[in-house]
N, C-alpha and C positions, 0 to 999 in steps of 0.2 A: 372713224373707228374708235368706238371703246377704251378707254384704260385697260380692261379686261381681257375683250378681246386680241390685243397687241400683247401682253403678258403671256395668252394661251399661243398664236401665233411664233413667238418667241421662245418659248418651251419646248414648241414640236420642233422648232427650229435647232435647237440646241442638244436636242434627243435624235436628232436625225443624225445629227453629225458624228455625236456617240457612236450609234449605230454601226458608222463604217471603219471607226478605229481597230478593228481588230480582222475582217473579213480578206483584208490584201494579204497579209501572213499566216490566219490561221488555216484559210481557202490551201494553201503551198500543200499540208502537211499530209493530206489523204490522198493525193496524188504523186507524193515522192518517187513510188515504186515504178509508178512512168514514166515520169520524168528522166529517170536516170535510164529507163531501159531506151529514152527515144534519142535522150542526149550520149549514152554512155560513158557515164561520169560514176564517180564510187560514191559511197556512204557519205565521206568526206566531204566533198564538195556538195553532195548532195544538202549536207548541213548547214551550210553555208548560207544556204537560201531562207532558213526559216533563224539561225543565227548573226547575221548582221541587221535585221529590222530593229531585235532585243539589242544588241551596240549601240545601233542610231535610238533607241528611245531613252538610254543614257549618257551618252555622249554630246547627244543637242539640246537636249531635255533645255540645258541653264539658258540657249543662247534666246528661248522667247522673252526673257524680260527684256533684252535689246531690241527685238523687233518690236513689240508694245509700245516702248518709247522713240519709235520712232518710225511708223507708220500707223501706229493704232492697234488696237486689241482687236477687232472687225473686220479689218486689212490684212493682218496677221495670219485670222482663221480662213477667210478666203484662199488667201495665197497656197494654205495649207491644202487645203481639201484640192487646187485647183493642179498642185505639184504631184499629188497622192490620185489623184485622174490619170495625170503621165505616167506614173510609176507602173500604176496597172494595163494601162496601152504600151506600151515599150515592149511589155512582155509578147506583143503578139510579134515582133519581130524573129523568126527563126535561130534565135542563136543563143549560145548559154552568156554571152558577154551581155546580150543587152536584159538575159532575165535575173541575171543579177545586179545590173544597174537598175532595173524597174524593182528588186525589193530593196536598193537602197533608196528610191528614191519614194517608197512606200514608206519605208523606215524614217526617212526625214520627214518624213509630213506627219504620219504620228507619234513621234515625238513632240513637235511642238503642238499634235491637238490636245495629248496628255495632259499637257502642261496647262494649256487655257481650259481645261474644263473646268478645275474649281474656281480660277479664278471668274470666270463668266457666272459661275453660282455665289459666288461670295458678293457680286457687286450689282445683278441683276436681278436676285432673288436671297436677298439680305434675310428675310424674314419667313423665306422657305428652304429654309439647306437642306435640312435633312431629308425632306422628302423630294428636292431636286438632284442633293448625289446619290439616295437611292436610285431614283428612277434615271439618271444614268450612268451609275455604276453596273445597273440591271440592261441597259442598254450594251454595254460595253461586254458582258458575260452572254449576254441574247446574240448579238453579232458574231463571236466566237462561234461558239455553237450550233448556230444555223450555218455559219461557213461549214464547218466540221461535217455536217449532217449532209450535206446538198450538195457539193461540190460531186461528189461521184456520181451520184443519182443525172445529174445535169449532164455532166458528159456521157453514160451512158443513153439518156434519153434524146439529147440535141445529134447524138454523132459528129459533132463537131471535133473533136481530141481538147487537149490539156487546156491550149494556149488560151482559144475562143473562150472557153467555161472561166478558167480565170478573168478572162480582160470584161465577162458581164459585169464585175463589180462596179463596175465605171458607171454604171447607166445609175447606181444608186448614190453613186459621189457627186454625179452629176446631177440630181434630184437635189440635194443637201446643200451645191453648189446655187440654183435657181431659190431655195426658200431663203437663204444665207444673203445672197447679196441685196434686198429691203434695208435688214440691218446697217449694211455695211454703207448705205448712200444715205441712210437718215444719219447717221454717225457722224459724217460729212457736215449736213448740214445743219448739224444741231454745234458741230465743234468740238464734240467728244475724242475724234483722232486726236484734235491738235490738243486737247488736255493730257493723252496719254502717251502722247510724244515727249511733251515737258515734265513729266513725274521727273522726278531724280529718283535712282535707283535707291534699293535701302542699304544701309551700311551695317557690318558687323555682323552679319545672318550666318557666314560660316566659321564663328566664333561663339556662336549664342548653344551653349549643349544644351538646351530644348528641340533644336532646331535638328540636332543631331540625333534625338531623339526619335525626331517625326522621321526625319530621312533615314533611318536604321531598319524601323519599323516598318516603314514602304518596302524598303530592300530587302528585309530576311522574308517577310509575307512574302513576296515577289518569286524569292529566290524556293521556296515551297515550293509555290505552284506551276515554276515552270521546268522544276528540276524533277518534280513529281510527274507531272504530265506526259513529260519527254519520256518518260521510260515504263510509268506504269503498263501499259498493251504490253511490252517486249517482258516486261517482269509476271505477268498472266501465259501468256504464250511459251514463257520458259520451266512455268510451273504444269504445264500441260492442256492448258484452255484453248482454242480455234482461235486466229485473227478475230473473226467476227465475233466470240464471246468478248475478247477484249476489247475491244472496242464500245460493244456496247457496255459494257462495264464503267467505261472512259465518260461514255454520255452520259450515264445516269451521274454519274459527279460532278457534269454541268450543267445538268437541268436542279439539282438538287441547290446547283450555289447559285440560281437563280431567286432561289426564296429568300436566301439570308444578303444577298447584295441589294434585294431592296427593301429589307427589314433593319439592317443594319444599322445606316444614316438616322433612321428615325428614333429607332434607341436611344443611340448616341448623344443626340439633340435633346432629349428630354433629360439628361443630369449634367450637372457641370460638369465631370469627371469620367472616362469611360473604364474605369478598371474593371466592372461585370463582363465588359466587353472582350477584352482581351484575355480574363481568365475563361473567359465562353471560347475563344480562337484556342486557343493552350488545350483546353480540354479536348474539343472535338479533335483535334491532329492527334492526340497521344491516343487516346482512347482507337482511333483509326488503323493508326500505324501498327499499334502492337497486336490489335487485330488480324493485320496483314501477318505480321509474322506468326503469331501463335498458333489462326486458325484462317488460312488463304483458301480452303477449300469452298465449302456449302455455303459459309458464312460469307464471303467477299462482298457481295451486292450490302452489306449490312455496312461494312467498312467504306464500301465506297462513298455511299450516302452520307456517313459523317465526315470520311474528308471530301465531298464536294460544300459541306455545309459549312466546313472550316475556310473551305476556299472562298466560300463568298463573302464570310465577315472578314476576310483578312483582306480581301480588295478594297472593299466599302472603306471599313475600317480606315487603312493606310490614306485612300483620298479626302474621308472625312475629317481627318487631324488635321489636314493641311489647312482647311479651312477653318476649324475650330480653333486650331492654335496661334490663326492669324487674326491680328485688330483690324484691318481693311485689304482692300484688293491690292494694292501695291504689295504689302509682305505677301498675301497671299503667292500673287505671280512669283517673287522671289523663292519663296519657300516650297512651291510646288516645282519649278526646274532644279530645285536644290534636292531634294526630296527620290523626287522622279531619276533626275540626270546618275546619281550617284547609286539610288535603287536600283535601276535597270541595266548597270554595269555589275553589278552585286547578281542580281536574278539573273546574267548571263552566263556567268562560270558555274551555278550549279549543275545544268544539264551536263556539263562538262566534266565538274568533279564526280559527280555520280557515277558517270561511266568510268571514268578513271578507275575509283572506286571498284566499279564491278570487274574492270578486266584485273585488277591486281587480287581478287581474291575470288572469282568465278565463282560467287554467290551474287545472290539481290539480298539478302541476310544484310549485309554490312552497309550496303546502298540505304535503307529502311532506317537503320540504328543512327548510321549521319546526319537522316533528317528528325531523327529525334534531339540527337545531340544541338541540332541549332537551333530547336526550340529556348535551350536555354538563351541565349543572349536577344531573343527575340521577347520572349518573358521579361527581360530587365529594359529593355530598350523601350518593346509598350509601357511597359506602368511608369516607367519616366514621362512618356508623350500621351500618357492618357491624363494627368496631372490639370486644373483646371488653372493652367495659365496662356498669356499670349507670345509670341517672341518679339523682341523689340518695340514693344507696345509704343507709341509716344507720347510725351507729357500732355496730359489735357491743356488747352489754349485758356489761356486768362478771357475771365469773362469780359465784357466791354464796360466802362463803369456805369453808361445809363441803362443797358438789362440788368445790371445787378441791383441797382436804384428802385429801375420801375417792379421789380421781381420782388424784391423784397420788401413794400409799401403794398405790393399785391397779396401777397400772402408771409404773413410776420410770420405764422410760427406752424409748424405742421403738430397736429394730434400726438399724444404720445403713447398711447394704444395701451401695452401690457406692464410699460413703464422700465421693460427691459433697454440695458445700451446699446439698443443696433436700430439703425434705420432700413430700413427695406422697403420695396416700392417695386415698379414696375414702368418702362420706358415705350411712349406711345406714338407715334407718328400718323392722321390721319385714321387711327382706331386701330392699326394695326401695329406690333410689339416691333422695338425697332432694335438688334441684334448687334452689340459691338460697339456700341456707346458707352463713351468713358462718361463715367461720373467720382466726382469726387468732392472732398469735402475740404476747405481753407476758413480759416481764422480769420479774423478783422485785421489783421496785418498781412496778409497777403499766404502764408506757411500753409503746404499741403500738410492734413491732418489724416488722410485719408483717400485712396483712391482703388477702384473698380471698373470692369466693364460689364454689360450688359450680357444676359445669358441670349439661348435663340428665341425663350419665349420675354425676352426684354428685362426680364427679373434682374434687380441687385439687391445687395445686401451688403453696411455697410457697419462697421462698427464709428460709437457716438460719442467722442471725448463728455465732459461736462460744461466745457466753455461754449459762449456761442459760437457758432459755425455757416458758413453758407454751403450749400448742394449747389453745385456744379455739374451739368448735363451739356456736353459736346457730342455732336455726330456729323458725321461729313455728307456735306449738301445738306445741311439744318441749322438753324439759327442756334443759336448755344442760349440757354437758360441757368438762372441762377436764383433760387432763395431761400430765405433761413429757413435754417432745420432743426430738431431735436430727436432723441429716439421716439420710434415710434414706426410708420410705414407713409409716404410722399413716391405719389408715383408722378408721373412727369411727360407733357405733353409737348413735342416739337414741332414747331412749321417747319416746313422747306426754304429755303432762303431763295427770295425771289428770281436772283439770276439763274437759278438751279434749274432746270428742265428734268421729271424724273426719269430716271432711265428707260423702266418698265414701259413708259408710253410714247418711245421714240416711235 
C-alpha cells in the first residue's frame, strides 16, 4: 500500500473516532424527560447524567500523558474507544446505578480521546494541522448534532424505549474500534509504543503563562458553550416559544458552527498569529447575545446563527492553540490534558452558575449579561494565546561538526536579495513544508545569535547580525543541517534520518 494511501486510511481513521466523542452524552439530553419519568428521579439527579461526562473530561483530561508513556499513544486510544464501548452497553442494564456508571465510564474514555486528538494531528499530520483539526473539530460538532437530532426519531421508529436507542452508539465505536486497531499493531511493530513510553514528560508547563493562556481560552470557550446550550430551549420556552420552536432554534446554532469549526483551523494556519480570530469569536457572541436580549422575538433565528458561528471558532479555535502553541508532540500531549483537564472543569460550573443566576433573580436578563461579562477575560486570555510563540520550546541541538563542515563547503554563502537584515526562507522535507522546525542562527564560536521555528507552511524569518553566521535547521526524525548565511532568503531541504520510519506510512 501507498504512502498516500496509508495517510488517507489513517485520516478516516482518526475522524472516525472524533465522530463518536461526543454522541454517548449528547445522545442523554433529548431523552431526559423519559428518563426520569421511567426512572422516577428529579431534575437533579437527572443532571447528573449529562454533568459528570463534562467532570470526567476535566478531571482525567492530564492523566493521558501517563498513559502515552507508558503504553503508547495507539494503545492509549484503543483502550479509550474500547472503555467508551462499555460505558454505553452498561446502560442497557435496568437500573439508574449502572446508567450512571456507563456515563462515567463514557466520560472517562472521552476525556482521554479529547486529549489525543491534537496530539495525533501534531505528530501525524505535521504539515496539515489545520485542515486536520478542522476536519475533526467538524467531526466532533457533526457528532453532537446528529446525536441531538436522531435519538428521538430512533426511539420512536425502532419501539425499542431509551436504553436500546442509547446502547446503538456502540455498533459505531465499534466500527472506529475495527479501523483503529491496523494502527495500533503497526505501532508495535515498527517500535513507536516503546518510543512513547520512554519520552520524559515536559517540565515547567504549569508554570509557563502561555500555557495558561491556551488553557483559559479552551475553558471560558467551553464554558460559553455549554452553559449557553444548557439553558438556551428553557430561556425560549420561558419567553413563550413551543419545545419544538426551541429546539429547533438550538439546531440551527449547530449546524451553523459546523461551518466555522472547519473554517477555523485553516485560518488560523495561514498567519503566525491568530488575533483576527478571536476578535472574530468576541464579536459574533456580543453581537448575539445582545440580540437575545434587546430583540428575542422575530429576530432570534438571526441571533442564533451567529452564536452558533461563534461556537464553532471558539471550539476550533481553543484546540488549534494547543497545537500551534506547541514545538512537537510531547508539549503537545502535555498542554492539551492541561488545557482540556482545567477547561472542562471550568465549562462545568457554568450550566451551574447560570441557573444559579436565574433562580436568584427569575430572569434569563441577568443569565445573558454573565455571559457577556465573561467574555471579558476570555478577550484578554485569547490575544495572550493567540501570540506567535511556542511553550517550552527546546534549545535547538548543536549541529554535528562534519554537517556543519560539509554544509558549509556546500553552499558558502546564500544570495542577499533586497539587501535588507533579515534572512527568510522556507523548510522542506521530501517537497512538502515541514512545520515546527527550529532554526536558528550561531557565530563561529558556538553563541546563539538568533533563534525561530517554522510556521505551518515552513516559512521563517530571521533577523541577520553583520558578523558571519551559520543557519541551523533541526526537526525531529530529520537529519539537522547547517550553513552560512547572510540576509537575504535560504530555504532548506531535510532528509529523514535513516533509522526514522515515517509515521504517515505505518
Amino acid at each position: 500500500m501507498s504512502t498516500r494511501a496509508r495517510s488517507i486510511l489513517l485520516a478516516l481513521a482518526v475522524l472516525l473516532i472524533a465522530l463518536n466523542l461526543r454522541p454517548a452524552v449528547v445522545g442523554v439530553s433529548p431523552l431526559l424527560t423519559q428518563i426520569q419519568a421511567d426512572l422516577g428521579i428529579g431534575s437533579a439527579v437527572a443532571g447528573l447524567l449529562t454533568t459528570l461526562p463534562v467532570l470526567c473530561f476535566g478531571l482525567l483530561a492530564p492523566t493521558s500523558g501517563t498513559l502515552i508513556r507508558r503504553i503508547g499513544l495507539e494503545t492509549t486510544l484503543l483502550a479509550a474507544l474500547v472503555v467508551l464501548t462499555a460505558g454505553i452497553l452498561v446502560r442497557l442494564v435496568p437500573s439508574l446505578a449502572t446508567l450512571l456508571a456507563g456515563s462515567v465510564l463514557a466520560g472517562v474514555a472521552i476525556a482521554v480521546g479529547n486529549t489525543l486528538m491534537p496530539v495525533v494531528v501534531k505528530r501525524d499530520f505535521p504539515h496539515r494541522t489545520g485542515l486536520m483539526t478542522g476536519a475533526y473539530s467538524t467531526m466532533l460538532s457533526g457528532g453532537g448534532a446528529l446525536a441531538a437530532a436522531v435519538m428521538v426519531p430512533i426511539e420512536n421508529a425502532t419501539g425499542l424505549g431509551w436504553r436500546p436507542a442509547l446502547s446503538l452508539w456502540a455498533v459505531l465505536s465499534g466500527l472506529a474500534i475495527l479501523l483503529w486497531l491496523p494502527w495500533v499493531r503497526s505501532s508495535r511493530r515498527a517500535g513507536t509504543a516503546g518510543t512513547a513510553r520512554s519520552a520524559a514528560p515536559v517540565r515547567g508547563l504549569w508554570r509557563s503563562p502561555l500555557a495558561w493562556q491556551v488553557t483559559l481560552t479552551m475553558g471560558l470557550q467551553s464554558l460559553q458553550f455549554y452553559s449557553f446550550t444548557a439553558w438556551a430551549p428553557t430561556l425560549f420556552v420561558d419567553r413563550g416559544r413551543s419545545a419544538a420552536e426551541a429546539g429547533l432554534l438550538l439546531s440551527l446554532a449547530g449546524l451553523c458552527s459546523l461551518v466555522t469549526s472547519a473554517a477555523t483551523p485553516v485560518l488560523a494556519t495561514r498567519r503566525p498569529s491568530q488575533f483576527h480570530l478571536v476578535a472574530l469569536l468576541v464579536g459574533l457572541w456580543v453581537v448575539g447575545y445582545v440580540g437575545l436580549l434587546i430583540a428575542p422575538g422575530s429576530l432570534a433565528p438571526l441571533w442564533m446563527v451567529l452564536v452558533g458561528l461563534g461556537q464553532g471558532v471558539g471550539i476550533s479555535l481553543g484546540l488549534t492553540l494547543i497545537t500551534l502553541r506547541s514545538p512537537d508532540a510531547a508539549h503537545t500531549s502535555q498542554l492539551s490534558g492541561m488545557a482540556q483537564g482545567v477547561g472542562y472543569v471550568i465549562a462545568a460550573a457554568g450550566p451551574l452558575g447560570l441557573g444559579a443566576i436565574h433562580d436568584a433573580t427569575g430572569s434569563w436578563t441577568w443569565p445573558v449579561v454573565a455571559l457577556l461579562v465573561m467574555l471579558v477575560p476570555l478577550t484578554v486570555a485569547g490575544l495572550g494565546a493567540a501570540r506567535d510563540r511556542h511553550v517550552g520550546a527546546p534549545p535547538a541541538p548543536e549541529p554535528e561538526p562534519e554537517a556543519v563542515a560539509a554544509a558549509a563547503r556546500a553552499v558558502d554563502t546564500v544570495p542577499a536579495g533586497d539587501g535588507a537584515p533579515r534572512l527568510r526562507g522556507r523548510v522542506h522535507a521530501r517537497g512538502e513544508p515541514v512545520s515546527g522546525a527550529s532554526v536558528t542562527l550561531v557565530d563561529d564560536a558556538g553563541r546563539q545569535l538568533g533563534r525561530t521555528e517554522t510556521a505551518d507552511d515552513g516559512s521563517y524569518a530571521l533577523e541577520v547580525p553583520g558578523t558571519s553566521a551559520l543557519l541551523v535547521c533541526a526537526a525531529e526524525g530529520h537529519e539537522p543541517v547547517a550553513r552560512r548565511a547572510t540576509a537575504g532568503r535560504a530555504d532548506v531541504e531535510l532528509a529523514p534520518r535513516a533509522t526514522d520510519e515515517p509515521i504517515a506510512g505505518r
